[in-house]
C-alpha positions, -999 to 999 in steps of 0.1 A, spaced: 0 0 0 12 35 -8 17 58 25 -7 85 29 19 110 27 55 123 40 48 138 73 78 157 73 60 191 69 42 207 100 6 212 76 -3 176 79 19 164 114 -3 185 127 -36 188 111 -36 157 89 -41 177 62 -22 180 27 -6 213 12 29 224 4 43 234 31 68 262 30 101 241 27 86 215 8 110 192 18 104 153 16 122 134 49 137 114 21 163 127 -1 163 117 -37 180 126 -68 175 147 -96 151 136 -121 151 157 -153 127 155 -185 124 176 -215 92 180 -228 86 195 -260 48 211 -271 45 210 -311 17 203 -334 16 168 -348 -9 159 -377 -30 127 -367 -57 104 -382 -80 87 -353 -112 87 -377 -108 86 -414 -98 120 -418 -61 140 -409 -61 166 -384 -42 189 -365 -37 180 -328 -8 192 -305 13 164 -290 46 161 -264 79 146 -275 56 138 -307 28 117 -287 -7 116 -279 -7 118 -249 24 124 -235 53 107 -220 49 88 -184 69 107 -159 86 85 -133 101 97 -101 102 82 -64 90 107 -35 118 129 -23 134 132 -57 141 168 -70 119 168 -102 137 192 -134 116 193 -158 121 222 -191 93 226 -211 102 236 -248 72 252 -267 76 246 -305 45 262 -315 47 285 -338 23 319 -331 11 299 -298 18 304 -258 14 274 -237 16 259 -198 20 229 -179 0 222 -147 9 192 -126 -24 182 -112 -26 171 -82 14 181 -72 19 198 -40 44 222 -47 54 260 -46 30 283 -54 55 294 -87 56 258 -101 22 251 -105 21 262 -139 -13 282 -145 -4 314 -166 -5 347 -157 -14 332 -123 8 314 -106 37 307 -135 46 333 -165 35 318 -199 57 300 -219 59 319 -253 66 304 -288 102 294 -290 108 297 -253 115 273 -230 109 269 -189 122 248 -164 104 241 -139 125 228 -103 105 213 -76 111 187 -46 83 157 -46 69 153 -11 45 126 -17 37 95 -41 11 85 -60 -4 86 -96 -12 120 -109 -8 139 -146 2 173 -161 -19 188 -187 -13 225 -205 -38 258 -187 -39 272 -216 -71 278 -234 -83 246 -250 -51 227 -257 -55 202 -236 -83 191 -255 -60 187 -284 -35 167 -268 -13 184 -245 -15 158 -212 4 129 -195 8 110 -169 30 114 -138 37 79 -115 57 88 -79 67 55 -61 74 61 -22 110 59 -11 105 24 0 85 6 -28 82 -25 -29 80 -36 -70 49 -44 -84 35 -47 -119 18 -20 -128 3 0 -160 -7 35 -164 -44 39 -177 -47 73 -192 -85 82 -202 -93 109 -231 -114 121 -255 -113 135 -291 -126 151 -316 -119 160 -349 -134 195 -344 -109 228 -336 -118 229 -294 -128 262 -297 -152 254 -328 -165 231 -304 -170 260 -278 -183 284 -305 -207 256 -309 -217 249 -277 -226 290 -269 -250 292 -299 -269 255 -290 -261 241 -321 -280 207 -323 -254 187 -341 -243 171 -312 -274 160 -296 -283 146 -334 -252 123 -332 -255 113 -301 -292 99 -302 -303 127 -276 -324 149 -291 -357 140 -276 -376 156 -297 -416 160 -296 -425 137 -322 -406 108 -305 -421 117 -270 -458 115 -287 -448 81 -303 -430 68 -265 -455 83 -247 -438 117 -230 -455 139 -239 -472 153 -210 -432 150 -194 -417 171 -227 -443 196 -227 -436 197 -186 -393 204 -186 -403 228 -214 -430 246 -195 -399 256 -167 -378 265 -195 -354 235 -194 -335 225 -220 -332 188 -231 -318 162 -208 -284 154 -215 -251 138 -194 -222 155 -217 -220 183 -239 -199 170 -266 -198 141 -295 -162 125 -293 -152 116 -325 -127 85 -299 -124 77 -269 -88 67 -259 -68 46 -234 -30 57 -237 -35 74 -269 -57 41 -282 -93 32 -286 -79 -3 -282 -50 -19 -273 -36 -48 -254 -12 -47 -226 3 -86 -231 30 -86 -201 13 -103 -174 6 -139 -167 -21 -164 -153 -26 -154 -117 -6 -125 -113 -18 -94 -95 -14 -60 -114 -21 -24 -103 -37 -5 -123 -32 35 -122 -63 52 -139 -62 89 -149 -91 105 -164 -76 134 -185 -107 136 -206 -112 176 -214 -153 171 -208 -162 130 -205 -169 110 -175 -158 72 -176 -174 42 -169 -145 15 -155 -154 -22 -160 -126 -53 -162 -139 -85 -180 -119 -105 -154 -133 -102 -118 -136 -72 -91 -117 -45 -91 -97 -37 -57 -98 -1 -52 -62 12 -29 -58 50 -41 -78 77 -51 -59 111 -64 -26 95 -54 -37 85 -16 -41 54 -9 -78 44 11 -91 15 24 -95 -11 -2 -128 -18 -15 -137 -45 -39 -163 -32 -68 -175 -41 -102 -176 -8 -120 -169 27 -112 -176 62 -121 -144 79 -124 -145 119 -132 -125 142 -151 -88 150 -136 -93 123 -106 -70 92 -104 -76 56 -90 -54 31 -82 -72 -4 -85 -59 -40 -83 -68 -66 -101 -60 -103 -105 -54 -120 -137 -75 -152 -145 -60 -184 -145 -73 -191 -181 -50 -174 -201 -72 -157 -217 -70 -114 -230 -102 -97 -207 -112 -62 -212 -104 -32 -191 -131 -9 -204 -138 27 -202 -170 38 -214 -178 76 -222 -208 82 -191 -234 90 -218 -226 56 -237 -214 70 -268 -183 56 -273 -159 30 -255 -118 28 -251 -106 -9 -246 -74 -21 -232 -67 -61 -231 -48 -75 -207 -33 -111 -214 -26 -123 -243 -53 -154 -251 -90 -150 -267 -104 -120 -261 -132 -117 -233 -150 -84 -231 -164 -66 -202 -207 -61 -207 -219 -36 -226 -240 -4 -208 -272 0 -215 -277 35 -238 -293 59 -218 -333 67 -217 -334 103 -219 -371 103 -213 -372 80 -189 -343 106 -170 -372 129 -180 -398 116 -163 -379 106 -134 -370 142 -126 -404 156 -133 -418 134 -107 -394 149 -79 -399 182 -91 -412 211 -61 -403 243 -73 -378 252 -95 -363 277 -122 -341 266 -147 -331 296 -160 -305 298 -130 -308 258 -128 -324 264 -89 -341 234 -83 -341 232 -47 -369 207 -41 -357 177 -58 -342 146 -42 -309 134 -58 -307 103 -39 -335 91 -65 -319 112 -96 -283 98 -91 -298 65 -104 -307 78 -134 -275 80 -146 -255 52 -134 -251 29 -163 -264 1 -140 -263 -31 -163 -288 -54 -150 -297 -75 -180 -264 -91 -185 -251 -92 -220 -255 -119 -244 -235 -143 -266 -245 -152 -294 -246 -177 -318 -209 -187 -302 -196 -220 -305 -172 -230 -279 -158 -259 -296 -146 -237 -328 -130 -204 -308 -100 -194 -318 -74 -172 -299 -80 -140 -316 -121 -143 -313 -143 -124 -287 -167 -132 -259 -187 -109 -239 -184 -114 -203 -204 -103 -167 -177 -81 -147 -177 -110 -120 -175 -140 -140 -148 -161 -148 -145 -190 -175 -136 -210 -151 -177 -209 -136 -191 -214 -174 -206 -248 -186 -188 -247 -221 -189 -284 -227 -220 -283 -247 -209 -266 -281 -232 -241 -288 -240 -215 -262 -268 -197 -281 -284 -164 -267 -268 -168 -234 -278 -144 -206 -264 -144 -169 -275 -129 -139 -251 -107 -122 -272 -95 -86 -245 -92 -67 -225 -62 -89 -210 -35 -67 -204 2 -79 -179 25 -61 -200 53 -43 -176 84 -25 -190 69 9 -167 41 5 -135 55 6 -120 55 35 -87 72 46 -65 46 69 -57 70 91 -80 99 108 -78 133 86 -96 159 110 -83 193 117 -72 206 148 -103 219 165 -84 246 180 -80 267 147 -106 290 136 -123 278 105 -133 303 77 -165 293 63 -175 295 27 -208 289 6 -206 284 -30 -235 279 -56 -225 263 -88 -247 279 -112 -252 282 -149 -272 290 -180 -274 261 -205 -296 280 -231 -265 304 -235 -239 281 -218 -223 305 -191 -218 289 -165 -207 304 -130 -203 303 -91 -230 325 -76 -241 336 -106 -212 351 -111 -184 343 -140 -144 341 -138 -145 374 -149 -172 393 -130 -160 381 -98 -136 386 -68 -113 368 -52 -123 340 -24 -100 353 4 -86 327 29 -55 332 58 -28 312 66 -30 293 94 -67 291 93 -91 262 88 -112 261 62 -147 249 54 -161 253 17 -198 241 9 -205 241 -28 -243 236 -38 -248 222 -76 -281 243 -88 -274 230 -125 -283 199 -138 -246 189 -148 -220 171 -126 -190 193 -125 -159 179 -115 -140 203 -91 -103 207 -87 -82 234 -61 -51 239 -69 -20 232 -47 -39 217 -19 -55 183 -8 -91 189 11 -113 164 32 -137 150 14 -164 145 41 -186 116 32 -199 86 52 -167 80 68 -165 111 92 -133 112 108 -116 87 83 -131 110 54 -107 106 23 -81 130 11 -86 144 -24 -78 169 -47 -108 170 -73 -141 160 -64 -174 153 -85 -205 169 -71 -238 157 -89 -271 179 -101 -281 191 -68 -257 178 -46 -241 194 -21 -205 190 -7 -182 200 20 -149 198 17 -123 209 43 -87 219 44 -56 237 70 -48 267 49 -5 265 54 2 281 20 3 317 0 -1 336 -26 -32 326 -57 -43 295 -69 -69 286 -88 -102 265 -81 -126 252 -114 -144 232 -133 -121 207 -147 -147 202 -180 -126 221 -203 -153 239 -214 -174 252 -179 -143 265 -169 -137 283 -197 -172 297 -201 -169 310 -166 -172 282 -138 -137 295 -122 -126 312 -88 -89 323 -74 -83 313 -37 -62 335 -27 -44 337 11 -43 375 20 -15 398 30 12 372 6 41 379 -8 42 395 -44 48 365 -71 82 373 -89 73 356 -119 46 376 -129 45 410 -141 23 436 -130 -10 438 -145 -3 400 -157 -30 382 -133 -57 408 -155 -51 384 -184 -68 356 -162 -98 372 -158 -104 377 -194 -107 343 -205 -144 340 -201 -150 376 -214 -145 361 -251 -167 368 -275 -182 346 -303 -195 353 -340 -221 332 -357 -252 332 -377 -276 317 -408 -279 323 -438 -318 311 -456 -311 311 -495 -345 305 -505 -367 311 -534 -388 340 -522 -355 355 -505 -321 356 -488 -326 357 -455 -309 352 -418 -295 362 -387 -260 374 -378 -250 375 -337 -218 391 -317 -221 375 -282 -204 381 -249 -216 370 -213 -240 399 -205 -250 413 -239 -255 408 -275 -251 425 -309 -282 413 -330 -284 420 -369 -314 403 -387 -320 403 -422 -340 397 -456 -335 408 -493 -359 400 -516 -357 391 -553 -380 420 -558 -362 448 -546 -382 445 -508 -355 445 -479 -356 443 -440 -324 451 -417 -332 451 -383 -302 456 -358 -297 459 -318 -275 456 -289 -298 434 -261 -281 433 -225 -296 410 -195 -307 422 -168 -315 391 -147 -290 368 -132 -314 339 -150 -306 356 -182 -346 358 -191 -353 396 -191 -333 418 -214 -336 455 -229 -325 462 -263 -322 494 -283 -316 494 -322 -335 502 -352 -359 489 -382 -350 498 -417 -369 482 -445 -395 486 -473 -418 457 -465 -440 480 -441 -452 508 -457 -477 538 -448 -490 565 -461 -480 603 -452 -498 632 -471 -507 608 -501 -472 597 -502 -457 559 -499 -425 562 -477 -400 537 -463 -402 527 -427 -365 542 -411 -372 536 -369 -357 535 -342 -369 511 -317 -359 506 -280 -378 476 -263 -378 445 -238 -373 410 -242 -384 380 -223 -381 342 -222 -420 328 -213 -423 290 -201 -421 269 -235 -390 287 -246 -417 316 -262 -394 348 -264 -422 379 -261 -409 411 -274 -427 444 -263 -416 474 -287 -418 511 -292 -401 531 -320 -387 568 -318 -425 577 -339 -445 563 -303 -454 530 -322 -454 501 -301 -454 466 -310 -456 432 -299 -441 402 -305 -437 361 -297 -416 337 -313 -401 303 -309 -371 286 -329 -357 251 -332 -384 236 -320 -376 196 -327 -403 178 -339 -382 149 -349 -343 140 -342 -341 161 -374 -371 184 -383 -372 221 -368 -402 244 -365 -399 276 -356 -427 305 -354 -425 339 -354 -460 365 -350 -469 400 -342 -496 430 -337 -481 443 -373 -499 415 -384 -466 398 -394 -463 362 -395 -436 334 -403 -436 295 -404 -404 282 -406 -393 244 -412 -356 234 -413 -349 193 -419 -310 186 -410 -290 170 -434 -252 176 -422 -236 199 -394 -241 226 -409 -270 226 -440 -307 221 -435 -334 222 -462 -355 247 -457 -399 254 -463 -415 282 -450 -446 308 -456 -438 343 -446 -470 369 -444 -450 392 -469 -430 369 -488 -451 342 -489 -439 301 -500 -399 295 -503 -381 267 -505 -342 262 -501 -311 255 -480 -302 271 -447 -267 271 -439 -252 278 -400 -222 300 -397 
């Protein structure tokens, strides 16, 4: 078993809890353990079609890095980019404030052609990764493993698991994307739910319910992965073991947005670390692991000789990585059932109170009942069939229940046909089983700083925030050394987030009370709330987030910082400004109708609190409308919203003195989101007429088919259909009141 940790330090003699002290010096005295790592773009082709990712030393992902606690880690980072900054982060490291590698921050950027060495003395041991802070580029391919043995390790086989996800999309296309609710994803993934399929299922009365509190669709992830990868694979085997032997397993999840599913074909999994500390070992089936957290397990290989399947399976069952380990037949783990969205649906409609999802408060649900909705439970067992035992060969493929070995299988009889088995007894790792061997309470003696934090968000707009409140509109969480510290975070969305501070290691309190693990990153569930605890023994900033690539870049983000530190010598002043901006991005896009009555379409410029609209229509026959605004919220659910802008066009005419004249406004007026996603729209222009107005778009009548409406008291009216037939291109039908039929292809921009 790995020790908890060096004591050497006076943070966790004397409080049993984990930071980096100010010497940071192990009790055991290593040696120096350099690495070069150099960042560079590297073509790849994981799907049919060559793109541009961004590897170390030429890999996806990158190198393992191997030290034993108490050596002095040198590591230079080289960034080859051309035009591009980058970082490196050691998750999960406890080391000076300097080192930890999140720009303008902590650590100073490491600019194109630069290189920057990073010097830092390992205290503990344990399995942990790197990955690049900046922007998106871990996404592309800028993580690795790191693997600490203590001082006095006793050999063991092992193997590094390191979980990811890709797609062939640029990241930030895939945040672009994610801001303007484009559909594509939810088409791919099966998950669209739209109202035709709820009529046929009937869920109808539950559709017409979530939409009535403005919720969007039910969904687990935000993203279609092209692959899903273990060690830079979507499968591999890892042949060097033999019948009966006993290999660790270190799992890393450095997915940028995908929760994993762990199952082995083989038997149980024996559960001994969780980010890098070991716990009580607990014996499970399957497990849950989220982004950025790391598990040790243990598992035994099979006295059959046979190849069974460490699987990792994306949480919203769209894709699988596979890893075989042994070098016989290959036996796969059971497949997870695909997710009922509706049935999710209906579930959470029946523990509804009161609720507004505009903020995502929904404080009268129970989660005990909604975490099941989610969990991938496999109760059917999987099936085999048409297998005949008598003709396997070595490279053919069973499926196989998590706790079953072919050593408990009747195969004498030939033919096993559609064979089903029962598997009651399957276990699933919950955070109330972990349990720290040793007691990790503070010292009772120490004042403890409370803090409450909401996780909150906007998924029609994707923002996402604590307390309402983004990276970038928000202050520093102030703590002081020497201090306890308590943090409660509240989930008010209907995503997990996966948490991670920076530089320190926090009780976890769960089940276990005193013995409560140690951990770095956490996963709190859709209204769940957590406590976490930890002795405040450092200085200086460091950063706490969302570690799905994307929340935390569209806001979900905070800076602890210990007051009255020292000034950080790496950064310039004015430097830690550049942090703050991240989330303050803004993002072009729009449509474009060609159709045969007119070109018609929307263009939007869209930042966190406001938006620059432009619609538009030209006509084959001279008739044009432009109608532009700037629309800022003025709610923290992001409903209500005042605009100012103007109408310009030659569709509405009157008549002044006899005369036919243009329409030339300007307009000022209100916005509002009504239950069903109706937008109302209450107008007045500089000439005191007032107008109003409801519309709704993209509503999905099937996985494919959008409706949208659009009516006002000018007597102005618009059906629109759109039928998807690629990313980006939908056929288009529609009657307008003034331009009447037209037929043609939308394109999204």
């Amino acid at each position: 078993m790995l020790p908890l940790m060096v004591t050497s330090f006076t943070a966790f003699a004397q409080h049993h809890s984990l930071s980096s002290e100010e010497s940071h010096k192990p009790t055991y005295i290593g040696k120096r353990v350099e690495y070069d790592l150099y960042i560079d773009h590297l073509k790849v082709n994981y799907s049919g079609k060559e793109r541009m990712g961004l590897a170390i030393n030429g890999s996806i992902p990158g190198p393992v890095l191997h030290f034993t606690e108490g050596d002095t880690a040198i590591i230079r980072v080289h960034n080859k980019l051309m035009m591009d900054e980058t970082s490196i982060h050691w998750h999960g490291l406890l080391l000076p404030n300097e080192e930890d590698g999140v720009p303008y921050l902590t650590t100073a950027p490491i600019k194109p052609g630069q290189t920057h060495t990073f010097k830092f003395p390992l205290i503990q041991s344990g399995t942990y990764w790197y990955h690049s802070h900046t922007m998106l580029q871990e996404q592309s391919g800028v993580y690795g493993s790191i693997v600490i043995h203590p001082h006095n390790w006793k050999e063991q086989k092992e193997q590094v698991i390191m979980l990811s996800d890709w797609t062939d999309e640029n990241p930030h296309e895939v945040l672009r994307n994610l801001k303007r609710g484009l559909d594509w994803y939810a088409i791919k993934k099966n998950s669209v739910q739209s109202w035709g399929e709820a009529f046929v299922k009937g869920y109808l009365k539950d559709r017409a319910k979530t939409e009535w509190i403005r919720m969007p669709a039910m969904d687990i992830s935000d993203v279609y992965y092209n692959r899903f990868f273990i060690n830079g694979k979507s499968e591999s085997t890892f042949a060097d073991v033999k019948p009966g032997d006993s290999l660790r397993l270190r799992v890393i999840n450095g997915s940028a947005s995908s929760y994993n599913w762990i199952q082995y074909a083989g038997g149980k999994m024996k559960v001994v670390a969780a980010d890098g500390l070991p716990v009580q070992p607990v014996e499970v089936d399957k497990l849950l692991i989220a982004i950025a957290e790391t598990y040790d397990v243990e598992i035994k290989i099979p006295d059959d000789g046979m190849a069974y399947e460490f699987r990792a399976t994306a949480q919203d069952i769209s894709g699988h990585a596979s890893l075989y380990i042994g070098d016989g037949m290959k036996m796969n783990a059971p497949d997870l059932p695909k997710i009922d969205y509706f049935a999710m649906m209906r579930e959470m409609n029946s523990m509804m109170g009161s609720m507004s999802i505009g903020s995502m408060d929904m404080s009268g649900m129970d989660m005990k009942k909604m975490k099941r909705m989610d969990t991938g439970k496999d109760t059917s067992m999987m099936n085999m069939p048409g297998m005949d035992v008598k003709d396997m060969k070595m490279d053919s493929t069973m499926t196989m229940p998590n706790d079953t070995t072919m050593k408990k299988m009747d195969m004498s009889g030939g033919d096993m046909g559609n064979m089903k088995m029962e598997n009651p007894d399957e276990v699933t790792l919950t955070y109330d089983m972990l349990r720290s061997p040793r007691s990790t309470t503070l010292d009772a003696k120490l004042a403890m700083r409370e803090i409450k934090l909401n996780l909150t968000g906007n998924m029609i707009r994707y923002v996402w925030s604590f307390d309402n409140r983004t990276l970038s509109q928000s202050d520093k969480i102030l703590i002081r050394k020497g201090e306890n510290v308590r943090m409660t975070l509240v989930n008010n969305t209907m995503m997990r987030h996966p948490m991670h501070l920076h530089g320190h290691f926090f009780r976890f309190i769960n089940a276990q009370g005193e013995y409560s693990p140690m951990k770095h990153t956490f996963d709190i569930g859709p209204m769940e709330t957590i406590t976490i605890e930890f002795y405040a023994n450092e200085e200086k900033d460091w950063f706490f987030h969302c570690h799905i690539l994307y929340h935390m870049m569209a806001g979900m983000a905070r800076v602890v910082s210990y007051e009255n530190s020292p000034a950080n010598t790496q950064l310039k002043p004015g430097d830690q400004k550049m942090v703050f901006k991240e989330d303050r991005k803004t993002y072009l896009w729009g449509q474009t109708k060609i159709a045969s009555d007119a070109v018609f379409g929307y263009a939007n410029l869209v930042g966190n609190k406001g938006i620059f609209n432009l619609t538009y229509r030209v006509s084959y026959k001279n008739k044009y409308e432009v109608q532009p605004d700037y629309q800022r919220f003025l709610d923290k659910r992001q409903f209500l919203s005042a605009y100012i802008g103007a109408d310009i066009r030659n569709t509405f005419q009157v008549t002044e003195n006899g005369k036919r004249v243009d329409r030339k406004v300007g307009v000022i007026g209100v916005r509002y989101l009504l239950p069903m996603f109706l937008l109302s729209e209450l107008r007045v222009d500089h000439l005191g007429n007032v107008r109003f107005q409801l519309s709704r778009n993209d509503i999905p009548i099937t996985k494919q088919l959008r409706l949208s409406l659009v009516g006002n008291t000018d007597m102005e009216f618009n059906i629109d259909f759109d039928y998807n037939i690629g990313k980006r291109f939908y056929i288009h039908a529609s009657y307008d009141s003034d331009y009447k039929y037209g037929t043609g292809l939308t394109l999204l921009w």
